[in-house]
C-alpha positions in Angstrom: 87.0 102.4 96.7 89.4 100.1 97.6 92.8 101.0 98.6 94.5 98.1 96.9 96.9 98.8 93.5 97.8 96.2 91.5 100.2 95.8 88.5 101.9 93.4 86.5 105.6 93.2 85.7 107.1 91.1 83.1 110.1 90.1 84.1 112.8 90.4 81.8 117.4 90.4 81.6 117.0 93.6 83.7 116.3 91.9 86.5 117.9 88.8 86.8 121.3 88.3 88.1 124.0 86.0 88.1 122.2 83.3 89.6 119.7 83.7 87.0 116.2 84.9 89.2 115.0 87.7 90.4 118.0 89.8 91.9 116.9 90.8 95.6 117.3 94.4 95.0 115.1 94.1 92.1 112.5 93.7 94.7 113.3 96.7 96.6 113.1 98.9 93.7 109.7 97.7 92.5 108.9 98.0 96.4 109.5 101.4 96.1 108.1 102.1 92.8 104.4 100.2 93.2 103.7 102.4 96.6 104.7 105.8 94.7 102.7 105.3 91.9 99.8 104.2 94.7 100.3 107.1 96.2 100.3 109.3 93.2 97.0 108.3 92.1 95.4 109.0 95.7 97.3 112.1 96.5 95.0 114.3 94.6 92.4 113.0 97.2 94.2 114.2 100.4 95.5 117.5 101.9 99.0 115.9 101.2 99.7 116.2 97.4 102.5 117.9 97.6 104.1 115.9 100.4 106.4 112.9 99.5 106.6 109.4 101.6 109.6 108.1 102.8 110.6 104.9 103.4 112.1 104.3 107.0 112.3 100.4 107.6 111.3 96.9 105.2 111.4 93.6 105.6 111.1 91.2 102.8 110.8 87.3 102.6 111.7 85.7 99.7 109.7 82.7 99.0 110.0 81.4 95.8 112.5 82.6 92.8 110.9 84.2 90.3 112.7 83.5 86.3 113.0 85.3 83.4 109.6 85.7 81.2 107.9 84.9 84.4 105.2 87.8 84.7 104.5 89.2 88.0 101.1 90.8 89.8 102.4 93.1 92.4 99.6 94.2 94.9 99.8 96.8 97.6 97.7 98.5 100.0 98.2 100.5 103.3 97.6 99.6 107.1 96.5 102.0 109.8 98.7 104.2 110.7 101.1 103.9 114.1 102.1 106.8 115.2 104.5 108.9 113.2 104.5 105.7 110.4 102.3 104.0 107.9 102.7 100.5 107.1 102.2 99.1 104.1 102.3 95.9 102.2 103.2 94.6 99.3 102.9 91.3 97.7 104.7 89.5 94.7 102.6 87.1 92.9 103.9 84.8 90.1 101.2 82.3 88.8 98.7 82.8 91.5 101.5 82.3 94.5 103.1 84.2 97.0 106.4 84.4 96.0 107.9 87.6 97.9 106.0 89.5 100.9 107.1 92.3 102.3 106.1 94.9 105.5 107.7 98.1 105.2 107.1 101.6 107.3 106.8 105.2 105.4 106.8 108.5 107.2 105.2 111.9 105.6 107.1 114.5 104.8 106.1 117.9 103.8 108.6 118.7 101.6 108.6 122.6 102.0 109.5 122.1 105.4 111.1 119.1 105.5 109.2 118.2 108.5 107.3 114.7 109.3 103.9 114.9 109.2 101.5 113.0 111.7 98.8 111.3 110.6 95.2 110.9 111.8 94.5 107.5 112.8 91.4 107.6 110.2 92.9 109.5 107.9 93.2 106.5 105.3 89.3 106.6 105.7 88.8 110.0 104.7 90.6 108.8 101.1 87.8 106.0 100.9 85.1 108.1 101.3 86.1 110.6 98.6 85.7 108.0 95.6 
């Protein structure tokens, strides 16, 4: 298995502002959304399903605007792990180019607890394996 998702988004008024493109913290938001629904379709896989990620730090570059009707692939995919964090990526595409890229760093959090979980540095491996 790979541990890349991918979706499309058609862009529509929703998410464009005054300037008419893409508002910024449209990004954000789909940021957000694309790495849950990743991880709720490999949390079954792991020890962790009933822990929740958290995001702790992103940075974003904006690229190219992106317009209304204009539909957009959004991939992402974790990095090994550094330390208490997990990187991960995600990438806007909009007719086969790079239009927004971001880096952004997740902790684990058991949510019983409420205490951050660390990580094996293969544990991203261990998910592979299982398909």
């Amino acid at each position: 298995m790979d541990l890349v998702y991918q979706k499309e988004i058609h862009v529509t008024e929703e998410h464009i502002d005054k300037n008419h493109h893409v508002n910024n913290v449209q990004y954000v938001h789909w940021v957000e959304e694309i790495a849950g629904e990743h991880w709720d379709s490999l949390k079954h896989k792991t020890e962790f399903a009933e822990f929740a990620w958290i995001l702790v730090d992103h940075h974003i570059q904006y690229k190219k605007q992106v317009f209304l009707h204009d539909v957009i692939t959004v991939k992402t995919y974790p990095k090994p792990p550094e330390g208490i964090k997990q990187p991960r990526k995600v990438e806007f595409y909009c007719k086969d180019k790079l239009v927004v890229d971001s880096d952004t760093l997740w902790v684990l959090v058991d949510l019983k607890t409420q205490k951050i979980k660390r990580l094996e540095s293969d544990w991203l491996d261990n998910i592979v394996e299982e398909s």
